[in-house]
C-alpha positions as CSV (number, residue, x, y, z in Angstrom):
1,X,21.0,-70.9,77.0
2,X,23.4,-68.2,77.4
3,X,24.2,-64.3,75.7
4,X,22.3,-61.7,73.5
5,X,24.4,-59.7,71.4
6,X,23.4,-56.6,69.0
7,X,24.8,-54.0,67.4
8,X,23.0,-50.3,66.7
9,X,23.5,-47.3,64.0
10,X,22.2,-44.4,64.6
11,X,23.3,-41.1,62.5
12,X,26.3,-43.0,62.0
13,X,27.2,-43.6,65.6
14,X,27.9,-47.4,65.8
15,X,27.0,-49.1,69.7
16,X,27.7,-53.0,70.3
17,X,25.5,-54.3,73.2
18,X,26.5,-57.9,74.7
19,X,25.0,-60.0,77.6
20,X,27.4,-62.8,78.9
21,X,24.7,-65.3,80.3
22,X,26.5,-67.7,81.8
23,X,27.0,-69.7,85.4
24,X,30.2,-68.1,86.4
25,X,31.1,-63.7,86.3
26,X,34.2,-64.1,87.4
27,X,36.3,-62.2,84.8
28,X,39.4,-59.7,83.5
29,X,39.7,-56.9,81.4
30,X,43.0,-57.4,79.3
31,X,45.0,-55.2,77.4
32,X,46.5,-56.5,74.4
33,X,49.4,-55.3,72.5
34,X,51.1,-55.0,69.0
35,X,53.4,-56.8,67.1
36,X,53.6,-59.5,69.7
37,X,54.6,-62.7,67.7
38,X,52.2,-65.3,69.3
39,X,52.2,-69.4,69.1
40,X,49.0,-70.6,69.1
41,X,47.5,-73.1,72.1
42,X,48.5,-76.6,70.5
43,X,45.8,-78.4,69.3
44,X,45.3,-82.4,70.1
45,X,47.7,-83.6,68.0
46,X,50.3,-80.7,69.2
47,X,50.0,-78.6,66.2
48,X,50.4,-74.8,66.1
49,X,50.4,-71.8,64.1
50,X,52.4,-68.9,64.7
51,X,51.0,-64.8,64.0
52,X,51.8,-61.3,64.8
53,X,49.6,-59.0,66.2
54,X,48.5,-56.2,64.2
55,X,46.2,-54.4,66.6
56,X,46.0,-53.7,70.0
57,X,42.6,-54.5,71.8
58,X,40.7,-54.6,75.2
59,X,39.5,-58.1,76.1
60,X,36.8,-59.6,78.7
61,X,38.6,-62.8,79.6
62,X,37.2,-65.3,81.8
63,X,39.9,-68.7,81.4
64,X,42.8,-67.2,80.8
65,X,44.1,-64.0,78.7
66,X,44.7,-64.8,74.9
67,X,41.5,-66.8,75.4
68,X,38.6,-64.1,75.3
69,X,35.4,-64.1,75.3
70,X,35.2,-61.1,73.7
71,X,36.5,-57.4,72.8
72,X,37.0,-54.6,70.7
73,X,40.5,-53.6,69.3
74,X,42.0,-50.0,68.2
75,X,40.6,-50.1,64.7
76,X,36.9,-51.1,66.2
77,X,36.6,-54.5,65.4
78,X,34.2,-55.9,67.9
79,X,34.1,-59.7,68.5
80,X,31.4,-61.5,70.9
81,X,30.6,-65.3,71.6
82,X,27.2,-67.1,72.3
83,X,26.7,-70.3,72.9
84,X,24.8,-72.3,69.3
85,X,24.0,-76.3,70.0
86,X,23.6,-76.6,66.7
87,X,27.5,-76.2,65.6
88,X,29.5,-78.6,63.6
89,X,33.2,-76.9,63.1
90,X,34.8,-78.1,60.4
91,X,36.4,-81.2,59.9
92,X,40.9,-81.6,59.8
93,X,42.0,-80.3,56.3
94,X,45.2,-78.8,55.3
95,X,44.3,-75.0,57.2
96,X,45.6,-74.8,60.7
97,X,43.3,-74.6,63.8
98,X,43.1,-72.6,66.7
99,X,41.3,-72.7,70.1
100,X,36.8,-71.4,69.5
101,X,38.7,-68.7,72.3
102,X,41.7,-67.6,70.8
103,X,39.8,-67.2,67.5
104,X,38.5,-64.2,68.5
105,X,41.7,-63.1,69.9
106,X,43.1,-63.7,66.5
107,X,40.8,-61.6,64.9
108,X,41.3,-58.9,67.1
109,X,44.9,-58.9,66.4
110,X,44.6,-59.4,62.8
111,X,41.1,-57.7,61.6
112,X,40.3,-54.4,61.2
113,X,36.9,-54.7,59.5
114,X,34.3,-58.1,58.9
115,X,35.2,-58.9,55.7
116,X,39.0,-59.3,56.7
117,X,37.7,-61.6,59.8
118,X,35.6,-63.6,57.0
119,X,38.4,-63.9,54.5
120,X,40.3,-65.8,57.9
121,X,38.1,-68.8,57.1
122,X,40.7,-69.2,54.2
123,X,43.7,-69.5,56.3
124,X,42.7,-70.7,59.7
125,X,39.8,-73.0,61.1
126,X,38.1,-73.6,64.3
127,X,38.8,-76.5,66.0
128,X,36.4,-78.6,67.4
129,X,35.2,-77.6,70.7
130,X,32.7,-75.7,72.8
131,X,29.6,-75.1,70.2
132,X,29.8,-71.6,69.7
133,X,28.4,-68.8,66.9
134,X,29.9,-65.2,66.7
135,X,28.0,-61.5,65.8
136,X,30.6,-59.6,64.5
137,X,30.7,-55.2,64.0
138,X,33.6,-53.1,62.7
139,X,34.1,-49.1,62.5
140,X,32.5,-48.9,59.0
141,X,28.9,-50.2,60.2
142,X,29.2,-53.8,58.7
143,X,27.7,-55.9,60.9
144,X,27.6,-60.1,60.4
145,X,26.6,-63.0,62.2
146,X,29.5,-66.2,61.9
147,X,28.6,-69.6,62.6
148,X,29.9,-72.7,61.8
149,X,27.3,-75.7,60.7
150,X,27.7,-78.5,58.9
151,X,31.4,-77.9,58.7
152,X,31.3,-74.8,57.2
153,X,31.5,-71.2,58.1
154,X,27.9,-69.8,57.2
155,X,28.1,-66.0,57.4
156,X,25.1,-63.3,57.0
157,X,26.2,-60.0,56.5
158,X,24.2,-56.9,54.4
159,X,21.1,-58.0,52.9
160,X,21.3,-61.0,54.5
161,X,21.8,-59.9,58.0
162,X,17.4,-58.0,58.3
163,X,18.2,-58.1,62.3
164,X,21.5,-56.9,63.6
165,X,21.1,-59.4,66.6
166,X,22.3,-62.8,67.7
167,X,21.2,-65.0,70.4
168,X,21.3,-69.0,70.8
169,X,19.7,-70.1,68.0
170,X,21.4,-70.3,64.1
171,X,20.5,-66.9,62.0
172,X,18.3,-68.3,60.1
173,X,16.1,-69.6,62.6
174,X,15.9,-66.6,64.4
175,X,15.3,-63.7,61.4
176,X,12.4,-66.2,60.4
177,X,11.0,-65.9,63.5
178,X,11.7,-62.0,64.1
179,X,9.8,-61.8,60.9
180,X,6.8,-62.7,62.3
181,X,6.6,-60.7,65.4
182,X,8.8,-58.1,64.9
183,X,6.4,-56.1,63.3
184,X,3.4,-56.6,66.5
185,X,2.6,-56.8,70.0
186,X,1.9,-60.4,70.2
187,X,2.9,-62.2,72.9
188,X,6.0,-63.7,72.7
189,X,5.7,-66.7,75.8
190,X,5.0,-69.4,73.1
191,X,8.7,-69.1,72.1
192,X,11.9,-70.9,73.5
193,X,14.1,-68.5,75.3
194,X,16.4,-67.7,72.8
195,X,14.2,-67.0,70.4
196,X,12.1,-64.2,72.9
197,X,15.4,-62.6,73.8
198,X,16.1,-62.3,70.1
199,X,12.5,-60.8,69.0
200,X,12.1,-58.5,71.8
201,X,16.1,-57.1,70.7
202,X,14.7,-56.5,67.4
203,X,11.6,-54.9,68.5
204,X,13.6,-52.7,70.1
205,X,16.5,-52.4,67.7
206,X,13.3,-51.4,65.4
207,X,12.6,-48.6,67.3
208,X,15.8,-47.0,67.6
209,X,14.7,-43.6,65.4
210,X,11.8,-43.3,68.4
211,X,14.2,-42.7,71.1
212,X,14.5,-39.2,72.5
213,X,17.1,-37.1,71.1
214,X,18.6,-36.3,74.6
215,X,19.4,-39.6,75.0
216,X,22.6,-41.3,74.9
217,X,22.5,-44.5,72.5
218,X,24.8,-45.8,75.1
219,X,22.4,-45.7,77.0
220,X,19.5,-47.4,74.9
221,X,21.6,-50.0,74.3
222,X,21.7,-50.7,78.0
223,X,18.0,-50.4,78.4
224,X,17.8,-53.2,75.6
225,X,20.4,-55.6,77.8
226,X,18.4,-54.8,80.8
227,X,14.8,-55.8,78.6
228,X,16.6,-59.5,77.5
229,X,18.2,-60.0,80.7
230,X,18.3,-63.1,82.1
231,X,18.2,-62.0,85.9
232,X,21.4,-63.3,88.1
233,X,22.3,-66.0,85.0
234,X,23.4,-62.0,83.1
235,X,26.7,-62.3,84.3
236,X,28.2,-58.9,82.4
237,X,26.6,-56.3,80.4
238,X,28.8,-54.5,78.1
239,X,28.5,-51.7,75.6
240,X,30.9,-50.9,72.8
241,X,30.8,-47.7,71.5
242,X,32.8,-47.9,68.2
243,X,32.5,-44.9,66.9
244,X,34.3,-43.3,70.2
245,X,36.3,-46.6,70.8
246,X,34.9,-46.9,74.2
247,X,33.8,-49.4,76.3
248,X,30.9,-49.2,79.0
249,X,30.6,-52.4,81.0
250,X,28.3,-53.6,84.6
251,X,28.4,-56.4,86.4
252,X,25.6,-58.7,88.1
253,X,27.8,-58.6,91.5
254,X,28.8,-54.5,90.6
255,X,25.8,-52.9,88.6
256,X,27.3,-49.5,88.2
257,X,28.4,-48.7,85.1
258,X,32.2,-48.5,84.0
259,X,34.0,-47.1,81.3
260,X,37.1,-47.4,79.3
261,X,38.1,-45.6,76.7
262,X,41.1,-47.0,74.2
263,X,42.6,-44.2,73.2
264,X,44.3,-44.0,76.9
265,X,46.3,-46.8,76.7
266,X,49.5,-47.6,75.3
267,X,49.5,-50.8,72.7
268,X,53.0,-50.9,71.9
269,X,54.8,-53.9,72.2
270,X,56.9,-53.5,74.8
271,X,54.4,-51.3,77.0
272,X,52.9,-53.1,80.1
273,X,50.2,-55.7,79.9
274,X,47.3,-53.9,81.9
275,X,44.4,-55.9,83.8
276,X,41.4,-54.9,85.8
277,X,39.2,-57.3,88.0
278,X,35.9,-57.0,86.5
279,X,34.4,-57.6,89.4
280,X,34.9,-54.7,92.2
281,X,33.5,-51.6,93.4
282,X,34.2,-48.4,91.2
283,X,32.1,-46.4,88.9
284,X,32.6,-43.8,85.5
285,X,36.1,-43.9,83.6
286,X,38.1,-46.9,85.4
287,X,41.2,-46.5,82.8
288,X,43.3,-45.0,85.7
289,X,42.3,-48.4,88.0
290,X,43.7,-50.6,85.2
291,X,47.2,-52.3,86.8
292,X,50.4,-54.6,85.8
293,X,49.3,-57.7,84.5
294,X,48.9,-60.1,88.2
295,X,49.7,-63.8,88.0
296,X,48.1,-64.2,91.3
297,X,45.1,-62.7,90.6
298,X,45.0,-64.4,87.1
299,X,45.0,-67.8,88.9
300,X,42.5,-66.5,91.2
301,X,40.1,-65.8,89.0
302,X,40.9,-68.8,86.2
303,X,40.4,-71.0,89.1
304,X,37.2,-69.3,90.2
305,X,35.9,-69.8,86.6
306,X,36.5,-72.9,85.9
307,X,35.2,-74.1,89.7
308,X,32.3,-72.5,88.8
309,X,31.8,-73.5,84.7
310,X,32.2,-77.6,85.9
311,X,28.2,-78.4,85.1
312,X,28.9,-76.6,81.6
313,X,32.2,-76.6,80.5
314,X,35.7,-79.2,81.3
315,X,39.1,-77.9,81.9
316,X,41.3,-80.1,83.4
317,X,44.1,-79.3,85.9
318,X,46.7,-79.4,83.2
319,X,44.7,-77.4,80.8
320,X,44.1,-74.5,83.3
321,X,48.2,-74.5,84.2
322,X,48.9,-74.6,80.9
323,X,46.9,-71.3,80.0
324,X,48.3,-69.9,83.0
325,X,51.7,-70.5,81.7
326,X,51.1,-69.5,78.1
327,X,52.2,-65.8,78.5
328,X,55.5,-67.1,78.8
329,X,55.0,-68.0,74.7
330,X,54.6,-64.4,73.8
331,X,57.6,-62.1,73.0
332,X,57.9,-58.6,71.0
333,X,59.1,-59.0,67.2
């Protein structure tokens, strides 16, 4: 089972808390620019659909940039993944599909708030792939959970959203279950391990007006990542903090913590892709360490990923050139 996302709201400052549980860490921080007119990954049958970028955003990418697994973009529109075996993404009809990856990088160019990212459903689908469900947070406080079952985007947002969390089990499932022990100290070992990463989030989520006023919600959120870990399988653990559009982010092979702050980059088209190697030694504000977009370290660490992501995940040889190439695609207006 993999990743526990969350998102807090306290006296209007909005923090995003993510854990990416998975069996490989390798990774990049991407920038991502504006009005870049983008092809879409062909699907199976070699169809595509063509966009341009709206927004710029900062990406944690693991196979490939323009295939995230998550990020937050200038208007703070946060995106994150987690795995759900229960998915069923809907079936061919006459909307146009996209890669479960580059969705989110399609609502990060194209979003600024959740109810724009829900209203895609009209225009674009999912296609079939790796079974995944979304928690979704923009700069406005609306917070929603998307997942696709049954063939059809199930969203819970507002009064239908109790629990502003998400692990690796549907919505549903989960806020029923929160329901029951959110509210106690019972023990929780009775549960699968979704479901106790999800109640002991909302436990704490709960007791967000308890914290100390001296401390940083940044900060809480961190000590909730820290309570659902998942030991060495907690690959990253990354903060958003929307309301200051910035980014805090540790590592299980680097556990200090890193920062990035949006405002210091430049999202214009034809400014310089930027990258950073998740995975090195550096602490505090690491905008400044951010350098040209690498080909060699892309392959590098594509390579490393997908090495590593064989007992879970299958991308073949062409596949993983052909996401290595796909840059070449992507051209200013």
């Amino acid at each position: 089972m993999a990743c526990t996302t969350f998102c807090l709201n306290k006296n209007g400052q909005l923090v995003f808390g993510r854990n990416y549980d998975w069996v490989s860490g390798a990774g990049i921080v991407h920038t991502n620019h504006r009005e870049l007119l983008k092809t879409s990954y062909p699907n199976e049958d070699g169809s595509t659909i063509q966009w341009v970028s709206l927004y710029g955003s900062i990406t944690f990418n693991q196979y490939g940039k323009e295939f995230p697994t998550g990020g937050m973009n200038e208007k703070g529109l946060v995106v994150e993944l987690m795995w759900l075996d229960d998915t069923k993404y809907p079936a061919n009809d006459s909307r146009p599909a996209v890669d479960v990856l580059q969705w989110i990088q399609y609502q990060l160019d194209n979003a600024a708030t959740v109810d724009e990212l829900i209203a895609s459903d009209k225009k674009i689908r999912i296609s079939d792939g790796t079974p995944l469900h979304y928690l979704v947070a923009d700069a406005s406080g609306n917070v929603a959970s998307i997942e696709f079952l049954h063939g059809k985007m199930i969203v819970h947002k507002s009064k239908d959203l109790p629990f502003p969390v998400l692990a690796n089990s549907t919505y549903q499932e989960s806020a029923q279950t929160a329901k029951r022990y959110v509210n106690n100290t019972d023990d929780l070992s009775d549960l699968d391990n979704s479901l106790e990463r999800y109640v002991k989030a909302c436990r704490m989520v709960k007791k967000l007006s308890d914290i100390p006023a001296n401390m940083q919600l940044t900060d809480y959120a961190f000590s909730i990542l820290d309570k659902v870990s998942q030991g060495d399988f907690t690959k990253w653990s990354i903060v958003y903090d929307i309301s200051n559009k910035k980014i805090l982010f540790k590592t299980e092979s680097h556990k200090s913590i890193k920062s990035i702050s949006l405002s210091e980059f430049d999202f214009s088209c034809k400014a310089t892709p930027r990258m950073y190697n998740m995975n090195q030694q550096a602490v505090g504000n690491v905008t400044v360490n951010f350098t040209k977009k690498d080909d060699k370290v892309e392959r590098t660490i594509l390579e490393k990923a997908v090495k590593e992501s064989q007992s879970r995940v299958n991308i073949s040889n062409n596949t993983k050139e052909a996401i290595l190439r796909y840059d070449e695609t992507i051209r200013c207006k």
